[in-house]
C-alpha positions as CSV (number, residue, x, y, z in Angstrom):
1,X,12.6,5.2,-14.4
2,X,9.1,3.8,-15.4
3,X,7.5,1.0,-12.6
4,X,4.9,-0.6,-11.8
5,X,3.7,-0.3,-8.3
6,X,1.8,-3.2,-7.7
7,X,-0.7,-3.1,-4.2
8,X,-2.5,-5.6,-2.4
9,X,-4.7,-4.9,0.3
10,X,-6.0,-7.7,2.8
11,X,-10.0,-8.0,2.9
12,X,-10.2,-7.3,6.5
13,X,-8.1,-4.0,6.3
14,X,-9.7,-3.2,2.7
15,X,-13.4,-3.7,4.5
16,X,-12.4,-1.1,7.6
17,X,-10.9,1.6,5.4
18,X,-13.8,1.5,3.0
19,X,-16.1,2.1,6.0
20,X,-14.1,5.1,7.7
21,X,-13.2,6.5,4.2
22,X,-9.8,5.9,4.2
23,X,-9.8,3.4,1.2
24,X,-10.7,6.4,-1.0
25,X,-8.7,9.4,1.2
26,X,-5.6,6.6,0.4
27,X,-5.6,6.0,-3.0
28,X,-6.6,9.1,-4.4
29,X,-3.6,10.7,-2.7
30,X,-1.6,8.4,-4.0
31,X,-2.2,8.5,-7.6
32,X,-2.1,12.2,-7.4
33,X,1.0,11.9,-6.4
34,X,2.4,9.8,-8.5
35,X,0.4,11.1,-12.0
36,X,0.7,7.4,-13.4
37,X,0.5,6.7,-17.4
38,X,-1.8,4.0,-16.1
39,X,-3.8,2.8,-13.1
40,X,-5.9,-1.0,-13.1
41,X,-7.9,-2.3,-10.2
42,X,-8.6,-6.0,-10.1
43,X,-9.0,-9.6,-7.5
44,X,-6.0,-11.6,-6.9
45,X,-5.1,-13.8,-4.3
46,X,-8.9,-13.1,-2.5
47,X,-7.3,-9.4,-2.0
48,X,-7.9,-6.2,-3.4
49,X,-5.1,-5.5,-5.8
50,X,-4.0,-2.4,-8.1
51,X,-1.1,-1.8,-10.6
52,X,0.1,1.7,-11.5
53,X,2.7,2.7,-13.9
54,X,4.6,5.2,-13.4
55,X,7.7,7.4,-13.8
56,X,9.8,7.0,-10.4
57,X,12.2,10.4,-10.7
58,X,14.3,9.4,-6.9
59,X,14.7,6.5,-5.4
60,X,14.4,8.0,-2.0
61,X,10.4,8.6,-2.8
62,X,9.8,4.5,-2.4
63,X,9.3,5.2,1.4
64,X,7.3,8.2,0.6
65,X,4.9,6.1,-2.2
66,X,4.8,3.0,0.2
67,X,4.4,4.2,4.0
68,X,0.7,5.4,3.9
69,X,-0.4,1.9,1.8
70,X,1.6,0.1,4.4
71,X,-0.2,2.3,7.4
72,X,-3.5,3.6,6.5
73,X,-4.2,0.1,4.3
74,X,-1.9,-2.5,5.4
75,X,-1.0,-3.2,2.2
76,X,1.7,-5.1,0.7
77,X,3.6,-3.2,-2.2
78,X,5.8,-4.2,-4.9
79,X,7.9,-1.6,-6.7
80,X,9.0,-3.4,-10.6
81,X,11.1,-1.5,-13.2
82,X,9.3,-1.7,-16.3
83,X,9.8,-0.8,-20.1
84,X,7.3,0.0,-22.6
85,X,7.9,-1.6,-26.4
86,X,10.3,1.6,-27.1
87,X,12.8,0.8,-24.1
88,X,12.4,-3.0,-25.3
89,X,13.4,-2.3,-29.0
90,X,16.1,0.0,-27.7
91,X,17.9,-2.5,-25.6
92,X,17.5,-5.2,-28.3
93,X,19.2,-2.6,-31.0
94,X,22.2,-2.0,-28.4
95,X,22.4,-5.6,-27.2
96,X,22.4,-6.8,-30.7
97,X,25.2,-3.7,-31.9
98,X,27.5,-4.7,-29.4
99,X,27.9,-8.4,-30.2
């Protein structure tokens, strides 16, 4: 299933781990993990914030994707199923067959 993992990382935590390396060691082992179709960095809410889409194959890797943001970071992470314009048009034809 394609999601977006949305991360947010408090200034204070975001400030230490870019000091000790962490900041980079963290988030380069995450996206290599997860091989995302896309990756944006951007401000909100006065934290450092990233979305990456993604194809989540198990459930049971959420605690795997989300631990190390949660410890090496202290991030907050969302995990949102998505759909690209193909998935959209796809449920629109079978909504719209099966009234």
């Amino acid at each position: 299933m394609r999601v977006c993992l949305k991360v947010q990382i408090p200034v204070e935590a975001g400030n230490k781990a870019i000091m000790n390396g962490d900041m980079s060691k963290t988030l380069k082992a995450t996206l290599d993990k997860l091989n995302p179709e896309a990756t944006y960095f951007f401000p909100q809410d006065g934290m450092r914030s990233m979305m990456v889409f993604f194809d989540l194959k198990d459930p049971s890797q959420m605690p795997v994707i989300s631990e190390p943001l949660f410890e090496e970071l202290h991030a907050e992470t969302y995990l949102t199923p998505v759909m690209n314009i193909d998935d959209l048009m796809k449920g629109l034809k079978t909504l719209q067959e099966n009234r």
